[in-house]
Phi, psi and omega in degrees: 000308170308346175274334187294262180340329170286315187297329183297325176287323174296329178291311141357293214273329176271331180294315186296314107031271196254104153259106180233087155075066167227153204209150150271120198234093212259130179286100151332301183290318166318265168038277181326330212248342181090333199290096184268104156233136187256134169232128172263134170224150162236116142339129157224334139233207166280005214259296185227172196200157167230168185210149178209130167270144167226134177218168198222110147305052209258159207340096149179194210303170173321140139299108189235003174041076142094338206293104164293172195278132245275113165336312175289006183211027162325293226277310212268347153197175201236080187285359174265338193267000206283156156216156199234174168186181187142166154235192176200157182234127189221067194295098174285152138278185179184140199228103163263133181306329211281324220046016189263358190336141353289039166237172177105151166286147211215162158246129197245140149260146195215162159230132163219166225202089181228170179216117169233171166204176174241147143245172168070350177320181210161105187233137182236146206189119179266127184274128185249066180262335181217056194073166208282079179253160183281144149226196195212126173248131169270147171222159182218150174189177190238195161184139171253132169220150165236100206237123174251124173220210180200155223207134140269131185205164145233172207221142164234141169256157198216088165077187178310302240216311216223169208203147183233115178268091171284122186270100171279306181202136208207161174184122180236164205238115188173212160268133196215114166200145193234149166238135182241149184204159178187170212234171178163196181223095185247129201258154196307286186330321197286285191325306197300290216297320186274344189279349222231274211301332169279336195285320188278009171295101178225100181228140184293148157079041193218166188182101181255112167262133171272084119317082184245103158303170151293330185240024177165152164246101174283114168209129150322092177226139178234162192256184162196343178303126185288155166272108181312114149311132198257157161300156165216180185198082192264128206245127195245178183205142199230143187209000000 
């Protein structure tokens, strides 16, 4: 992680260096999410430009925007309790159509590099080992992706200094794996009752392995599937 952040100032530190009609840009929409993402892009001619993201999550609860939570599943976790965090790293390239760069509409080819993780679930499970009693499992897990993708946007200037960037739409392609685990007291029906609802899992381009004990549950999931680039929406200061 201290290797990320040095290479990440450095790179920071050289673009700013050769500073021409370049800008820094904070992601709006991210915000709603607590999710702080920054981006520097430099010009290189009106054509193209390059830019590297960094955005940080840091620890907390699920977003649930006031919705409570669904009665009917009250009993079975506790959606309050779950906390999420990660970051993520994005070096882009970028072609505005326009020749007018930075404005205008453009196409990104991008490499990203991200780590999230969950803690704290809180899952409720009844053991009938000795009759219908509650127990409770915490579970925590992480997810990796390594991404090459490509990204449509348009970018407008507002005055001298400053510019509104529109992430419109991305899908990147690449290894996506996550491992989920959580602890209990689990009787050989709960083990039977988890192999057989994941096993009913079935989606292309997913791959779930299960480990399941008497005292904990694993499961292993990898992707082939593209990974969606989210909107986005960013207000820049441009020097």
């Amino acid at each position: 992680m201290k290797r990320i952040f040095t290479t990440l100032f450095l790179a920071i530190s050289m673009l700013a260096a050769n500073a021409q009609n370049d800008m820094i840009k904070l992601n709006l929409f991210g915000l709603a999410f607590t999710n702080i993402s920054l981006q520097y892009e430099h010009s290189l001619n009106t054509h193209s430009s390059v830019a590297l993201g960094f955005s940080i999550l840091p620890s907390r609860s699920f977003p649930t925007f006031g919705v409570k939570q669904d009665a009917a599943h009250a009993d079975d976790y506790d959606i309050e309790s779950l906390k999420l965090s990660g970051w993520s790293i994005t070096p882009e390239y970028r072609y505005y159509f326009s020749n007018k760069g930075p404005k205008g509409f453009y196409a990104a080819g991008y490499f990203r590099y991200a780590k999230y993780s969950l803690d704290n679930f809180v899952v409720n499970y009844a053991s009938v080992t000795n009759g219908p009693n509650d127990r409770t499992s915490i579970i925590s897990g992480d997810y990796k992706a390594t991404l090459v993708g490509v990204m449509f946007g348009a970018q407008w200037t507002l005055g001298d200094n400053w510019v509104l960037d529109w992430w419109i739409l991305g899908a990147g392609f690449g290894s996506q794996k996550a491992s989920i685990s959580g602890t209990g007291d689990f009787s050989a029906d709960n083990q039977a009752d988890i192999k057989s609802n994941i096993a009913d899992i079935d989606m292309p381009g997913i791959e779930l392995t299960t480990t399941v004990t008497s005292k904990s549950v694993t499961v292993d999931y990898k992707s082939t599937l593209p990974a969606f680039r989210g909107f986005g929406l960013c207000l820049g200061y441009r020097f």
